[in-house]
C-alpha positions as CSV (number, residue, x, y, z in Angstrom):
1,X,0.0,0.0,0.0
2,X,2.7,2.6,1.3
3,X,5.1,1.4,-2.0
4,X,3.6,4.5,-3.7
5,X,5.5,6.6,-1.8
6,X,8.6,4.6,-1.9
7,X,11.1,6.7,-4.2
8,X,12.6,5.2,-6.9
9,X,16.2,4.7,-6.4
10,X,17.4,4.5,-9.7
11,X,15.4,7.6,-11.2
12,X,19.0,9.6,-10.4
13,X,21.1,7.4,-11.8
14,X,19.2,7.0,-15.1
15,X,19.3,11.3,-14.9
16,X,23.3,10.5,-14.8
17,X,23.5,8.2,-17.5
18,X,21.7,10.5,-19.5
19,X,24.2,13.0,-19.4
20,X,26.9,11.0,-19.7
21,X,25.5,9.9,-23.2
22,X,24.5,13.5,-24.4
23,X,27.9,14.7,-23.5
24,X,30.2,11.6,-24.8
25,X,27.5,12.1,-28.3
26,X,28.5,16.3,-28.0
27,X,32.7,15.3,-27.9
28,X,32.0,12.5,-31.2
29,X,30.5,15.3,-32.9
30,X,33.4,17.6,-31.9
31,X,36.1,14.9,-32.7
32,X,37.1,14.4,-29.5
33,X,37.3,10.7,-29.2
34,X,39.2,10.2,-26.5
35,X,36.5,11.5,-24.5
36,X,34.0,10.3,-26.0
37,X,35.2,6.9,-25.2
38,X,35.8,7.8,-21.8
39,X,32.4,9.0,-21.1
40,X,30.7,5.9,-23.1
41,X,32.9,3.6,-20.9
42,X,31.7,5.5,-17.6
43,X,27.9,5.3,-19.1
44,X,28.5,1.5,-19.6
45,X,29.4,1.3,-16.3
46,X,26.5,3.0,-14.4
47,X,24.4,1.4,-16.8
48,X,25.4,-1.7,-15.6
49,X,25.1,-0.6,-11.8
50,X,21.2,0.7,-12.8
51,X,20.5,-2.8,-13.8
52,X,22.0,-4.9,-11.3
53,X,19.7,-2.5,-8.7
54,X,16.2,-2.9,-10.9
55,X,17.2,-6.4,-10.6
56,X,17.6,-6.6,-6.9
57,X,14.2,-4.3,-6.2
58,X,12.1,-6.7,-8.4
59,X,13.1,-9.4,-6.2
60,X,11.8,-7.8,-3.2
C-alpha cells in the first residue's frame, strides 16, 4: 500500500547516464574521441550498476 511513496532509487542514476551519453554524443561530434570513449565507458558502467539494482528491487 505505502510502496507508492517509496522513491525510486534508480530515477537519479538514469538522470546521470543521460548525461553522460549527451555529452560523450557532444565530444564525437566535436572529434574528441578520446573523451568520447571515456564518457561511453563511464555510461556503460552506471548502466550496468542501474540494472544490477532494478534487478535486486524486483526481487523484493
Amino acid at each position: 500500500m505505502f510502496g507508492l511513496f517509496k522513491s525510486n532509487p534508480t530515477k537519479k542514476m538514469r538522470k546521470q547516464y543521460d548525461a553522460l551519453l549527451e555529452k560523450a554524443m557532444n565530444a564525437q561530434r566535436n572529434g574528441d574521441i578520446k573523451t568520447y570513449s571515456s564518457l561511453t565507458a563511464q555510461s556503460e558502467k552506471l548502466w550496468k550498476e542501474i540494472e544490477t539494482l532494478e534487478k535486486n528491487t524486483q526481487g523484493t
